[in-house]
HTML snippet that shows the backbone in 3Dmol.js (N, CA, C, O; Angstrom):
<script src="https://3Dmol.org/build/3Dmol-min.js"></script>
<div id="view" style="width:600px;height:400px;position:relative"></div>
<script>
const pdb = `
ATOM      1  N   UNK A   1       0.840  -1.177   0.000  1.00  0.00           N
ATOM      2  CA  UNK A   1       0.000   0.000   0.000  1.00  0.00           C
ATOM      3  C   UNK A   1       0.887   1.242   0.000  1.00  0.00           C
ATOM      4  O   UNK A   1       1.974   1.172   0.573  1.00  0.00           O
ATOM      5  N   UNK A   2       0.551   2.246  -0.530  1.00  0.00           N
ATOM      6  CA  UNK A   2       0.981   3.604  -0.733  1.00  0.00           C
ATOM      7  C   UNK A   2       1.301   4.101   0.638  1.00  0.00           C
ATOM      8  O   UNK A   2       0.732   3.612   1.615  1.00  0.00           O
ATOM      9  N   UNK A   3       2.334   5.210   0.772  1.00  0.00           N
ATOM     10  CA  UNK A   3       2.362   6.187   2.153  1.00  0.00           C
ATOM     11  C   UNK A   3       1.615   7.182   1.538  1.00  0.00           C
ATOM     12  O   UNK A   3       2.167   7.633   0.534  1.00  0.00           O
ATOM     13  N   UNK A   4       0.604   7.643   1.796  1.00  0.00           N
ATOM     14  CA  UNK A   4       0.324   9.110   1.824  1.00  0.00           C
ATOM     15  C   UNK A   4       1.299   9.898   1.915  1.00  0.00           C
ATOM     16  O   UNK A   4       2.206   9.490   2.640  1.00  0.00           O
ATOM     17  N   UNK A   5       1.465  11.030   1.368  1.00  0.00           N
ATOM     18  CA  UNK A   5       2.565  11.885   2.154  1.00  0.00           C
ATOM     19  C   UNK A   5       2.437  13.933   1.367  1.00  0.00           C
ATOM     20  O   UNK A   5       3.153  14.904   1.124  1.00  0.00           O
ATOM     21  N   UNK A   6       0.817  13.415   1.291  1.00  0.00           N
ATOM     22  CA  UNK A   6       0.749  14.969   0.513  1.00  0.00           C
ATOM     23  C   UNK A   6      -0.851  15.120   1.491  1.00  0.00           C
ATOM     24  O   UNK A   6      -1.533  14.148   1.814  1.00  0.00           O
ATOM     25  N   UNK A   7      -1.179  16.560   1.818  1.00  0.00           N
ATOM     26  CA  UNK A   7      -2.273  16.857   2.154  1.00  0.00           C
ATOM     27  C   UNK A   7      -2.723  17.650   1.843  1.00  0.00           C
ATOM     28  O   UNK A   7      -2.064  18.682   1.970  1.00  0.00           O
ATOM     29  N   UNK A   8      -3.964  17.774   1.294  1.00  0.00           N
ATOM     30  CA  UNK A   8      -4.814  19.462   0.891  1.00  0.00           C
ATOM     31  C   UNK A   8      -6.218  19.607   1.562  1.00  0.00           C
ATOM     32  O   UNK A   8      -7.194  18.857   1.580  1.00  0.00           O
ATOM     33  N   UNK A   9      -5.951  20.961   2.164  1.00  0.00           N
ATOM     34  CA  UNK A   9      -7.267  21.580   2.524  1.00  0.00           C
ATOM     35  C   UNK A   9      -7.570  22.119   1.710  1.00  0.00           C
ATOM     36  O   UNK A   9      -6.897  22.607   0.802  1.00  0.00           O
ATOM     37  N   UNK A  10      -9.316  22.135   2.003  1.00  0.00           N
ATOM     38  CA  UNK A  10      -9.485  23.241   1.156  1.00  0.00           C
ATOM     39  C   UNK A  10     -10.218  24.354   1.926  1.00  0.00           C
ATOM     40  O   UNK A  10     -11.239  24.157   2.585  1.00  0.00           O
ATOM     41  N   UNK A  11      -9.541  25.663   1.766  1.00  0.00           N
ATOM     42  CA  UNK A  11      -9.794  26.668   2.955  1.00  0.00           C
ATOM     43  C   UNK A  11     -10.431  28.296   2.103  1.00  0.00           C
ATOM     44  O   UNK A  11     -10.186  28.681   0.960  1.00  0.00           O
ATOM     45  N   UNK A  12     -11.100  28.814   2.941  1.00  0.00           N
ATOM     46  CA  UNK A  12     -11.881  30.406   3.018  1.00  0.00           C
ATOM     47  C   UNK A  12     -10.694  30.698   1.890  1.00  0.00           C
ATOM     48  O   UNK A  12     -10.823  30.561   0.673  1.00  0.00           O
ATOM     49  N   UNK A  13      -9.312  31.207   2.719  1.00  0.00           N
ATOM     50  CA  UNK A  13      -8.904  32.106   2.724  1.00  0.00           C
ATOM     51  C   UNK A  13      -7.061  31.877   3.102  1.00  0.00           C
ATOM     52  O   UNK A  13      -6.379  32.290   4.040  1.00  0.00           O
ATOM     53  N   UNK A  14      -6.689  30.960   1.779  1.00  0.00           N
ATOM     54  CA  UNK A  14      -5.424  30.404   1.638  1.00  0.00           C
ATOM     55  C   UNK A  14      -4.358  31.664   2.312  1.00  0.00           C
ATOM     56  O   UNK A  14      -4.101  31.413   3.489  1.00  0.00           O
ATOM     57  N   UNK A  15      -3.844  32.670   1.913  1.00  0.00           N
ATOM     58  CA  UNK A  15      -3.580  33.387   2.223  1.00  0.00           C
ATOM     59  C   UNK A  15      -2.890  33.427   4.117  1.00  0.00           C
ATOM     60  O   UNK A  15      -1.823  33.286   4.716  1.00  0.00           O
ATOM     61  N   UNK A  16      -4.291  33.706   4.389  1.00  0.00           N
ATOM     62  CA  UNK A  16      -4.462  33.642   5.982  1.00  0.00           C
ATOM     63  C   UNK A  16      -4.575  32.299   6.466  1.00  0.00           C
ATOM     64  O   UNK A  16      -4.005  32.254   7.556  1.00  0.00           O
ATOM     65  N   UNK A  17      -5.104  31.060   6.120  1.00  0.00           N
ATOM     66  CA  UNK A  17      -4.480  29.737   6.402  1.00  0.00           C
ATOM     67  C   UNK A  17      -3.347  29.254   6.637  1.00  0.00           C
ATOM     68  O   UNK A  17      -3.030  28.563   7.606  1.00  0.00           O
ATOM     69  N   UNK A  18      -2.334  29.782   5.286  1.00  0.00           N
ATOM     70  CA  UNK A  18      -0.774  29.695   5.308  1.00  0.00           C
ATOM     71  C   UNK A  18      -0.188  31.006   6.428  1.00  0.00           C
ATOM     72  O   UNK A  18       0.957  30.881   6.864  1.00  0.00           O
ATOM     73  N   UNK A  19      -0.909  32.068   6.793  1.00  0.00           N
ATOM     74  CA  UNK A  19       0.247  32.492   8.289  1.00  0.00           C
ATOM     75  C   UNK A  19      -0.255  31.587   9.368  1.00  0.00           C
ATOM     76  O   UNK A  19       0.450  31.220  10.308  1.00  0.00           O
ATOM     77  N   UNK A  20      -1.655  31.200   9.174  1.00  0.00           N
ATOM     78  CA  UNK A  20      -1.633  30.007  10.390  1.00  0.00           C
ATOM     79  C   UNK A  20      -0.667  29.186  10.605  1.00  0.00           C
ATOM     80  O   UNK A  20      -0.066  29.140  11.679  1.00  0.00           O
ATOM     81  N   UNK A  21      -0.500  28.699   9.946  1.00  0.00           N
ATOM     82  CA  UNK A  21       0.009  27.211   9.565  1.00  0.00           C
ATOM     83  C   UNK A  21       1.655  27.573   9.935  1.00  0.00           C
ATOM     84  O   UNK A  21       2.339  26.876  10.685  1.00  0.00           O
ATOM     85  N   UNK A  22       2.100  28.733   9.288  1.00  0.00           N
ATOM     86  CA  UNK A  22       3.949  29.034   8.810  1.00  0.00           C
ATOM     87  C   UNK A  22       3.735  29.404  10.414  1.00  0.00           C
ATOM     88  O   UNK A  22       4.583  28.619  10.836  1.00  0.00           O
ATOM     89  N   UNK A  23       3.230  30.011  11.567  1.00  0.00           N
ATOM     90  CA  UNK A  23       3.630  29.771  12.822  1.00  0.00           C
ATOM     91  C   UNK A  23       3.490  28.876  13.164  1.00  0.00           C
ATOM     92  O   UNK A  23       4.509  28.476  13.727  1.00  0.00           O
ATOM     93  N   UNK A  24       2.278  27.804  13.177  1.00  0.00           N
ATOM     94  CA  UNK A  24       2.261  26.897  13.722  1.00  0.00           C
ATOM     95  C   UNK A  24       3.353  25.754  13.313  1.00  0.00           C
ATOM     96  O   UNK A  24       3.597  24.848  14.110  1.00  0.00           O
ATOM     97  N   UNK A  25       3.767  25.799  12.502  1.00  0.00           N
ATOM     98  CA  UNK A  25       5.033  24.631  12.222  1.00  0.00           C
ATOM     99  C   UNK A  25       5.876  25.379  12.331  1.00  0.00           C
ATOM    100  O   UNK A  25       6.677  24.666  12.935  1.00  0.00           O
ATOM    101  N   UNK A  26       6.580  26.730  12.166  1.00  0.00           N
ATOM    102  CA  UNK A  26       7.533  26.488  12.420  1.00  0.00           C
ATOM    103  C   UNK A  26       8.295  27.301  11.278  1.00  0.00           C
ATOM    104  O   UNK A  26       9.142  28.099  11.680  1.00  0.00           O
ATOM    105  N   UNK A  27       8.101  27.196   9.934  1.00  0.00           N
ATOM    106  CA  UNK A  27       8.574  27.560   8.441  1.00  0.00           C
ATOM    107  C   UNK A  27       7.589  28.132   7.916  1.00  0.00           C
ATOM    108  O   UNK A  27       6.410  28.094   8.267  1.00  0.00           O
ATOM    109  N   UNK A  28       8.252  28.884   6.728  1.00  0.00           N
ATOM    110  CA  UNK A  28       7.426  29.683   5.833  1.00  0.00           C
ATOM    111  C   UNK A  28       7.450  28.297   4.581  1.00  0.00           C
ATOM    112  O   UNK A  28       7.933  27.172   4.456  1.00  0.00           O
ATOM    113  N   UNK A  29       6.689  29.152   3.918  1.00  0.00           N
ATOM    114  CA  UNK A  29       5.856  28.094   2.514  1.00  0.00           C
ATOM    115  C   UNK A  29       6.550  28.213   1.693  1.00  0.00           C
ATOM    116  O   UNK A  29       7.190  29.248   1.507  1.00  0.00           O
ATOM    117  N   UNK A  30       6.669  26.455   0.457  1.00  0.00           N
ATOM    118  CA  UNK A  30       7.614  26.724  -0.395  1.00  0.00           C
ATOM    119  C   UNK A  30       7.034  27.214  -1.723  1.00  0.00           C
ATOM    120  O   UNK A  30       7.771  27.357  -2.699  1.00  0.00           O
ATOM    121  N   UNK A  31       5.537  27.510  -1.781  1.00  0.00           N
ATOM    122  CA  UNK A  31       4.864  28.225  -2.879  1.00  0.00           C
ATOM    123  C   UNK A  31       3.431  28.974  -1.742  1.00  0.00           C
ATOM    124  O   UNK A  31       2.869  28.826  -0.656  1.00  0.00           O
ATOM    125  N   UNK A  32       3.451  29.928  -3.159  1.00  0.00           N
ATOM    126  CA  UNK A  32       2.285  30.677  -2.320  1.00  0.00           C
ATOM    127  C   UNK A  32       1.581  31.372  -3.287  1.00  0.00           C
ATOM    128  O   UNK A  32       2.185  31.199  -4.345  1.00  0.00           O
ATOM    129  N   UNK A  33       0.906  31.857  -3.408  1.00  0.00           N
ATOM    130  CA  UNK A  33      -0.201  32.602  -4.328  1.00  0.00           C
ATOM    131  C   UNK A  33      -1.692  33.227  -3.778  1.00  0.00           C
ATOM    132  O   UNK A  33      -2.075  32.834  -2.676  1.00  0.00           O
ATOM    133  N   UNK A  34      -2.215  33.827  -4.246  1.00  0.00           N
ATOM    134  CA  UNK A  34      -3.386  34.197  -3.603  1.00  0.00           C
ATOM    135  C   UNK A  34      -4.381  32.375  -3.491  1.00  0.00           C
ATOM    136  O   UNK A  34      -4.667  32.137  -2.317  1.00  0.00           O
ATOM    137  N   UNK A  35      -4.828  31.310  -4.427  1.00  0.00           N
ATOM    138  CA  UNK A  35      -5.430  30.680  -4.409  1.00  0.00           C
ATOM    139  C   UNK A  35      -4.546  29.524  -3.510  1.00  0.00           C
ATOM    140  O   UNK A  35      -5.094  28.903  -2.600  1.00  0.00           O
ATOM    141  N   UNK A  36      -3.340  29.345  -3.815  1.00  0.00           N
ATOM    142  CA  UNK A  36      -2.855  27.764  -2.889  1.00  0.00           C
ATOM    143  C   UNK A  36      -1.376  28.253  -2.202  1.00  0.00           C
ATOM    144  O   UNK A  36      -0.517  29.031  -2.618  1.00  0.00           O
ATOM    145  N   UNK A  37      -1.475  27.426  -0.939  1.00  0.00           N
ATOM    146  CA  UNK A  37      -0.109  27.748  -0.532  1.00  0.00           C
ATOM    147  C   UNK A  37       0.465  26.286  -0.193  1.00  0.00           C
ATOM    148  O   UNK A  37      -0.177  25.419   0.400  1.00  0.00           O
ATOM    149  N   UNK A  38       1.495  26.185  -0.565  1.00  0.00           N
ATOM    150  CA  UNK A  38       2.278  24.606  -0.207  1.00  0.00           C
ATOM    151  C   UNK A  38       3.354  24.669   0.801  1.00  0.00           C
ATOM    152  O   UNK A  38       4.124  25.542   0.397  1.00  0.00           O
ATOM    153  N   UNK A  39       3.725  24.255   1.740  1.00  0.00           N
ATOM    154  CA  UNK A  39       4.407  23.726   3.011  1.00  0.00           C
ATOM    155  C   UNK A  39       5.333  22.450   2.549  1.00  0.00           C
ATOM    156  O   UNK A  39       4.701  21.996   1.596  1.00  0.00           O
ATOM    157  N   UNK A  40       6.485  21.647   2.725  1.00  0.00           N
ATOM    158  CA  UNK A  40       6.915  20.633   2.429  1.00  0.00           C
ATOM    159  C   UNK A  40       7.392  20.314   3.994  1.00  0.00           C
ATOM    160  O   UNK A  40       8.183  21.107   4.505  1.00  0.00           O
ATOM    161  N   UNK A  41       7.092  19.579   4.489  1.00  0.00           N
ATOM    162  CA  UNK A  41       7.338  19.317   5.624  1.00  0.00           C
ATOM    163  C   UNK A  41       8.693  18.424   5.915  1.00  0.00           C
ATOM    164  O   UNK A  41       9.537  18.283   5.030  1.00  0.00           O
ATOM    165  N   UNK A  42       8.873  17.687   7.534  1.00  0.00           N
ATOM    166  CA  UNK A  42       9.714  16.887   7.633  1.00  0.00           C
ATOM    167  C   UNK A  42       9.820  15.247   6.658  1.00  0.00           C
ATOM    168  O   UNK A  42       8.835  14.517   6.548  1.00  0.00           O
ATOM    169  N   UNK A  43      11.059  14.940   6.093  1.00  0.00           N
ATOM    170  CA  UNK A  43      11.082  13.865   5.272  1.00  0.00           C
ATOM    171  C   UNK A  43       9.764  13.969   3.969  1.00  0.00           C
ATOM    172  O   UNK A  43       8.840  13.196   3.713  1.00  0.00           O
ATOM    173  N   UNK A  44      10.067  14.910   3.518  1.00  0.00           N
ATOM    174  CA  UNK A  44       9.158  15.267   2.216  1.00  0.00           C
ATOM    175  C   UNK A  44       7.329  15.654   1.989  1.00  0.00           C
ATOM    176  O   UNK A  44       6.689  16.093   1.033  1.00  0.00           O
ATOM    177  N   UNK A  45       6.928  15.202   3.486  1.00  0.00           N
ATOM    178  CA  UNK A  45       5.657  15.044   3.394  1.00  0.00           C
ATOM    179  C   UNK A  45       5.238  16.833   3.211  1.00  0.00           C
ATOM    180  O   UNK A  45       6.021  17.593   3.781  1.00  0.00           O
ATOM    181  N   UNK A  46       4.147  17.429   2.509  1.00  0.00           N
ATOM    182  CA  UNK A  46       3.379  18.221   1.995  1.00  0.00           C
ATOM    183  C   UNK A  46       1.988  18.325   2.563  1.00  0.00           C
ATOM    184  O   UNK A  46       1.196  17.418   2.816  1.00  0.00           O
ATOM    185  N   UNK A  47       1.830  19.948   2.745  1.00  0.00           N
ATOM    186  CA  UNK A  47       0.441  20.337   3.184  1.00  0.00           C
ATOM    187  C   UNK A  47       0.164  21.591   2.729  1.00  0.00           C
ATOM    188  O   UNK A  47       0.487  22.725   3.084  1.00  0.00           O
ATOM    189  N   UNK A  48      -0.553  21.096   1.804  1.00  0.00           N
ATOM    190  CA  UNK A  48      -1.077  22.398   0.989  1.00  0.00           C
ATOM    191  C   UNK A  48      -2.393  22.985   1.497  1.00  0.00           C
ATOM    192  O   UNK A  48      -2.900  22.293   2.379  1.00  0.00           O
ATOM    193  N   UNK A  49      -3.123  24.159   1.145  1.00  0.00           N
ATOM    194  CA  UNK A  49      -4.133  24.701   1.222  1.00  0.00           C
ATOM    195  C   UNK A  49      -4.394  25.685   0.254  1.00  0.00           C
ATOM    196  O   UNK A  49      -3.870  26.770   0.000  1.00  0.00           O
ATOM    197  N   UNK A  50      -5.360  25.029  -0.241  1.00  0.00           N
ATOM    198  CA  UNK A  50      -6.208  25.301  -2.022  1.00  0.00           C
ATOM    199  C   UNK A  50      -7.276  26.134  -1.164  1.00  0.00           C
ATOM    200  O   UNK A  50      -7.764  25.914  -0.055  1.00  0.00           O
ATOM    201  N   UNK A  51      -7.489  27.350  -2.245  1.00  0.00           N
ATOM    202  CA  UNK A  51      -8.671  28.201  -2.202  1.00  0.00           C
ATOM    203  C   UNK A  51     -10.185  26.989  -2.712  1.00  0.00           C
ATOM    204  O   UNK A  51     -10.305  26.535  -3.850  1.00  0.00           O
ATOM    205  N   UNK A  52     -11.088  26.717  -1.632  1.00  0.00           N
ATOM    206  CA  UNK A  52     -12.223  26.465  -1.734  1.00  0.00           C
ATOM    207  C   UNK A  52     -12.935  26.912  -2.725  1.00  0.00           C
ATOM    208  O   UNK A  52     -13.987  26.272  -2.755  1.00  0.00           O
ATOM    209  N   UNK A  53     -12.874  27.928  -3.800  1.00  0.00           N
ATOM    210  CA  UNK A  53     -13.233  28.296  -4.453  1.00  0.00           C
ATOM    211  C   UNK A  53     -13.164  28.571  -5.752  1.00  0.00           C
ATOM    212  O   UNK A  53     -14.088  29.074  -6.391  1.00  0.00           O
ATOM    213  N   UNK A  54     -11.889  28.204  -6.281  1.00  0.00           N
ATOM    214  CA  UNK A  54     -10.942  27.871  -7.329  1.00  0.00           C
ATOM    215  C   UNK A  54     -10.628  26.372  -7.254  1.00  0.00           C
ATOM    216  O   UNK A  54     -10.158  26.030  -8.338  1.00  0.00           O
ATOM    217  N   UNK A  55     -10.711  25.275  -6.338  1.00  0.00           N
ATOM    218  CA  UNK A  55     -10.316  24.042  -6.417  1.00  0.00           C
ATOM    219  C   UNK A  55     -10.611  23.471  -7.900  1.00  0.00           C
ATOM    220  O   UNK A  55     -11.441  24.210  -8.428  1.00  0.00           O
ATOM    221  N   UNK A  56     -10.262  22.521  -8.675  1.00  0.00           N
ATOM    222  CA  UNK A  56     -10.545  21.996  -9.811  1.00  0.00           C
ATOM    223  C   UNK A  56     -10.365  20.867  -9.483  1.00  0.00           C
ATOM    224  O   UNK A  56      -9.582  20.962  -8.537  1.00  0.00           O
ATOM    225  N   UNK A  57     -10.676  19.368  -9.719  1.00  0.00           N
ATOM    226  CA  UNK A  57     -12.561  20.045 -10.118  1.00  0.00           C
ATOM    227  C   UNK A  57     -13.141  20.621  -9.003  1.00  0.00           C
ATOM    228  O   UNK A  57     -12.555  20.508  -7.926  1.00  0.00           O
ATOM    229  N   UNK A  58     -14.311  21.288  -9.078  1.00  0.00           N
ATOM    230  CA  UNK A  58     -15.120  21.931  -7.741  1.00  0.00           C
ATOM    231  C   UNK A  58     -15.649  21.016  -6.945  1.00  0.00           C
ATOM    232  O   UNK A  58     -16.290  20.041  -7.339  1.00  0.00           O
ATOM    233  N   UNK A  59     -15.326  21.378  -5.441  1.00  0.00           N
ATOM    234  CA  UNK A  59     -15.622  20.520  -4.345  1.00  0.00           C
ATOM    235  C   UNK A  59     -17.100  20.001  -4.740  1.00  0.00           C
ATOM    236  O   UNK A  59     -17.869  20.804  -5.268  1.00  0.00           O
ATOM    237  N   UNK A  60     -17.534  18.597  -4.479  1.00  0.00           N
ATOM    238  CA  UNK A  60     -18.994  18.708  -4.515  1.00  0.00           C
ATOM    239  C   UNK A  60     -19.834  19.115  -3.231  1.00  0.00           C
ATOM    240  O   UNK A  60     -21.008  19.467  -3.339  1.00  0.00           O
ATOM    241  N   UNK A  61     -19.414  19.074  -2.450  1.00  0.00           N
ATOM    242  CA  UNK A  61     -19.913  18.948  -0.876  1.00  0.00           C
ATOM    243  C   UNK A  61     -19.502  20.296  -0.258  1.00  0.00           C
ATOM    244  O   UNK A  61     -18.349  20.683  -0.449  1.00  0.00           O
ATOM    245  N   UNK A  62     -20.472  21.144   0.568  1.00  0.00           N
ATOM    246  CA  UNK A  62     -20.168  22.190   1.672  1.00  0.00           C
ATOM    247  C   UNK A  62     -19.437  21.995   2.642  1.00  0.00           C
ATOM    248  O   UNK A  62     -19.048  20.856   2.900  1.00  0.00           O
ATOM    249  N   UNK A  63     -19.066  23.147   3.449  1.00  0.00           N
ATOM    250  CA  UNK A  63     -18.526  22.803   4.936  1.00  0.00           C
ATOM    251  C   UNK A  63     -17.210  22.360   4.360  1.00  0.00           C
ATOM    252  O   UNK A  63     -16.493  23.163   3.763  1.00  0.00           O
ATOM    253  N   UNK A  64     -16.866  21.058   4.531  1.00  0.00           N
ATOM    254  CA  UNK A  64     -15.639  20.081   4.345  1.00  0.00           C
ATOM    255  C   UNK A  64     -14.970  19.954   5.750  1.00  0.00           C
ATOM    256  O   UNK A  64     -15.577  20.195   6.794  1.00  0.00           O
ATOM    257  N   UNK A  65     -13.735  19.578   5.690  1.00  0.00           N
ATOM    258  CA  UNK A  65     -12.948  19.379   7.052  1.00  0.00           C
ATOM    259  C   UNK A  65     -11.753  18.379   6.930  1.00  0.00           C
ATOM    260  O   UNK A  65     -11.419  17.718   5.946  1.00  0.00           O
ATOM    261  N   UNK A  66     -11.410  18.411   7.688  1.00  0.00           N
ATOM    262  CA  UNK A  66      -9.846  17.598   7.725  1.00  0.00           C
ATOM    263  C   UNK A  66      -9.535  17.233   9.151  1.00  0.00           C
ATOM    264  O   UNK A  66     -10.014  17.877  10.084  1.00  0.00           O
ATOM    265  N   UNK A  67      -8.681  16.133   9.336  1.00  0.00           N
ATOM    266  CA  UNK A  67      -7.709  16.565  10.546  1.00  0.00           C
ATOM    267  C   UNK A  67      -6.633  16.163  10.493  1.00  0.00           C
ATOM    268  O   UNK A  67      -6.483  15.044  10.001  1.00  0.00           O
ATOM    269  N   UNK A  68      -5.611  16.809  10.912  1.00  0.00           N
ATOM    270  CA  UNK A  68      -3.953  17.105  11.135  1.00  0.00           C
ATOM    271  C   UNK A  68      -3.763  16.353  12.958  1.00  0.00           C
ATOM    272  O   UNK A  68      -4.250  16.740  14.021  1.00  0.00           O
ATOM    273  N   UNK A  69      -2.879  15.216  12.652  1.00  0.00           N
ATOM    274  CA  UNK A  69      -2.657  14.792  13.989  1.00  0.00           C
ATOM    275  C   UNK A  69      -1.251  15.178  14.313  1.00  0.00           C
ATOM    276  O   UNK A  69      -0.249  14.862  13.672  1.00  0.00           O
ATOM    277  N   UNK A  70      -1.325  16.042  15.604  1.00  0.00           N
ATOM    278  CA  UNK A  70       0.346  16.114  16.142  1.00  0.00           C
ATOM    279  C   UNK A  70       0.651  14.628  17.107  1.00  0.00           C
ATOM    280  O   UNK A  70       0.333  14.883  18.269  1.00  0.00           O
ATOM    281  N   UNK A  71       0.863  14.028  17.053  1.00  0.00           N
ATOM    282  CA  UNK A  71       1.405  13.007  18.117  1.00  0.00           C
ATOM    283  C   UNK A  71       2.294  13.201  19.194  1.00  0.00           C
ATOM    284  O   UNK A  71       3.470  13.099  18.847  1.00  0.00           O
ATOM    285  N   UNK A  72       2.150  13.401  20.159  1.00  0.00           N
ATOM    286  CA  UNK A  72       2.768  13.358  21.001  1.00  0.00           C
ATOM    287  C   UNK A  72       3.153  12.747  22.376  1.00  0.00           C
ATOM    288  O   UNK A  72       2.123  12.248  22.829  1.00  0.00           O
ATOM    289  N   UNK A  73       4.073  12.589  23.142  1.00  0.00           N
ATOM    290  CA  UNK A  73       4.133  11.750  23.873  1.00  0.00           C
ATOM    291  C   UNK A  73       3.633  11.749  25.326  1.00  0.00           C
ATOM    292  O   UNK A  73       3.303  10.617  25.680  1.00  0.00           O
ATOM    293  N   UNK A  74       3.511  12.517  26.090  1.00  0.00           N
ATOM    294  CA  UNK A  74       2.982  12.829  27.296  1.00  0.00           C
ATOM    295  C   UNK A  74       1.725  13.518  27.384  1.00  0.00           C
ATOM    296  O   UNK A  74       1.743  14.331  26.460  1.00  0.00           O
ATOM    297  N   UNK A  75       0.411  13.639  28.149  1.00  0.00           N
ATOM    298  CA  UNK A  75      -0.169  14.854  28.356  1.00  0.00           C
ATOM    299  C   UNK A  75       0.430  15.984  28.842  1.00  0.00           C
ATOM    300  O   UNK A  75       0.073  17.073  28.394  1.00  0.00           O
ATOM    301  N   UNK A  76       1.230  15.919  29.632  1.00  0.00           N
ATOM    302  CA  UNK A  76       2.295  17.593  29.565  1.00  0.00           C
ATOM    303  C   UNK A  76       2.807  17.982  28.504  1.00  0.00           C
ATOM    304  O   UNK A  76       3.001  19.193  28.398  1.00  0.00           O
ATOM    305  N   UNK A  77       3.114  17.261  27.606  1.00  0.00           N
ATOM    306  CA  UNK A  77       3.567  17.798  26.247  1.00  0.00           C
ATOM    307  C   UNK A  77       2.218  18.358  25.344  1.00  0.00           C
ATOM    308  O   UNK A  77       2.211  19.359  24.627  1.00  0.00           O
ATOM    309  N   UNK A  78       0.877  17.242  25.636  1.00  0.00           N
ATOM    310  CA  UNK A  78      -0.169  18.067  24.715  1.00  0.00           C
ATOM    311  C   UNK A  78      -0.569  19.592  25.516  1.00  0.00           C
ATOM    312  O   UNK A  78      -0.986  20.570  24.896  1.00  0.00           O
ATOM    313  N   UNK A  79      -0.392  19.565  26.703  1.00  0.00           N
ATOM    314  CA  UNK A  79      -0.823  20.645  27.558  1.00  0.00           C
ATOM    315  C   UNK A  79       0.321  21.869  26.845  1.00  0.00           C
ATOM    316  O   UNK A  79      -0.018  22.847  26.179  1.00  0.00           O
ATOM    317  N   UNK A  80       1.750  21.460  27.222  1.00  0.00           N
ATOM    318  CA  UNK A  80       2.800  22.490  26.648  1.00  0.00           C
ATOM    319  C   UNK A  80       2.582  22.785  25.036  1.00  0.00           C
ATOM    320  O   UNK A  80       2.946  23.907  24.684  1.00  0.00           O
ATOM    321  N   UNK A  81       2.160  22.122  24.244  1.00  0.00           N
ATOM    322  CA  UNK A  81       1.758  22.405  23.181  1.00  0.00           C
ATOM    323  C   UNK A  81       0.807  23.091  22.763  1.00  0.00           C
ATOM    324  O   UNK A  81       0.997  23.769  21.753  1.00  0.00           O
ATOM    325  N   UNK A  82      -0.677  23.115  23.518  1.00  0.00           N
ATOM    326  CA  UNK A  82      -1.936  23.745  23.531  1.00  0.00           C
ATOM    327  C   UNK A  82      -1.760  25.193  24.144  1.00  0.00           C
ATOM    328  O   UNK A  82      -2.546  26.118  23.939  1.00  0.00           O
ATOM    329  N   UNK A  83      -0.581  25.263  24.952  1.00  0.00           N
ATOM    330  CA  UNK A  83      -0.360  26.846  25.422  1.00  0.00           C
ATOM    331  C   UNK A  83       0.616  27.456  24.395  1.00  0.00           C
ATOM    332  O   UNK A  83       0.566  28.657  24.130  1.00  0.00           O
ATOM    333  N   UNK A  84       1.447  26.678  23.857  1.00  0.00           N
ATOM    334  CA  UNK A  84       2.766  27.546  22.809  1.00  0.00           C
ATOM    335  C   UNK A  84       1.336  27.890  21.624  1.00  0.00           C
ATOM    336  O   UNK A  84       1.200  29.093  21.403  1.00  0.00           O
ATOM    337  N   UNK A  85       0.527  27.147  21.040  1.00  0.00           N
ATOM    338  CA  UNK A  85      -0.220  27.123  19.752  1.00  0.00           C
ATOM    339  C   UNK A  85      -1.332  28.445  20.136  1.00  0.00           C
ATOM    340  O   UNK A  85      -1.748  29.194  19.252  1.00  0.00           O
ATOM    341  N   UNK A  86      -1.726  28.587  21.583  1.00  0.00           N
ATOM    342  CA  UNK A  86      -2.633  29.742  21.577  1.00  0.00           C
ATOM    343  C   UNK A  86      -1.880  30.748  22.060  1.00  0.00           C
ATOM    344  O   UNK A  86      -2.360  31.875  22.182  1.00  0.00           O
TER     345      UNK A  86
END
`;
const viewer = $3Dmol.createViewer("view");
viewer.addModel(pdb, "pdb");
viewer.setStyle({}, {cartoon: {color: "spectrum"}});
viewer.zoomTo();
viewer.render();
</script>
């Protein structure tokens, strides 16, 4: 079976998604544009975020959603993490 190792949202407002994101990890983006911004993460993996509104083909479905898992090892670490992220 395949590794995954690419991810796309599809968001409002790419733009402002990608300064989310470039604090929350850590790095700035290795493409950017008003419609998509791309991230290349640790060991190659990718997280993009496509304008909801320009996607091709067009989403069929409203709303949408995702989730991004941090893993980590302790609850003091999710706790120390939940205070650095807000």
């Amino acid at each position: 079976m395949a590794t995954p190792n690419f991810v796309i949202l599809y968001v409002d407002q790419p733009q402002q998604s990608g300064a989310f994101y470039s604090a929350l990890l850590g790095r700035e983006p290795v493409e950017s544009s008003p419609t998509f911004v791309l991230f290349v993460l640790d060991a190659g993996f990718k997280l993009g975020l496509w304008s909801r509104h320009t996607v091709e083909p067009a989403a069929a479905t409203s709303g949408g959603g995702a989730e991004i898992v941090f893993a980590l090892d302790t609850p003091d670490a999710v706790d120390a993490a939940h205070a650095d992220w807000s």
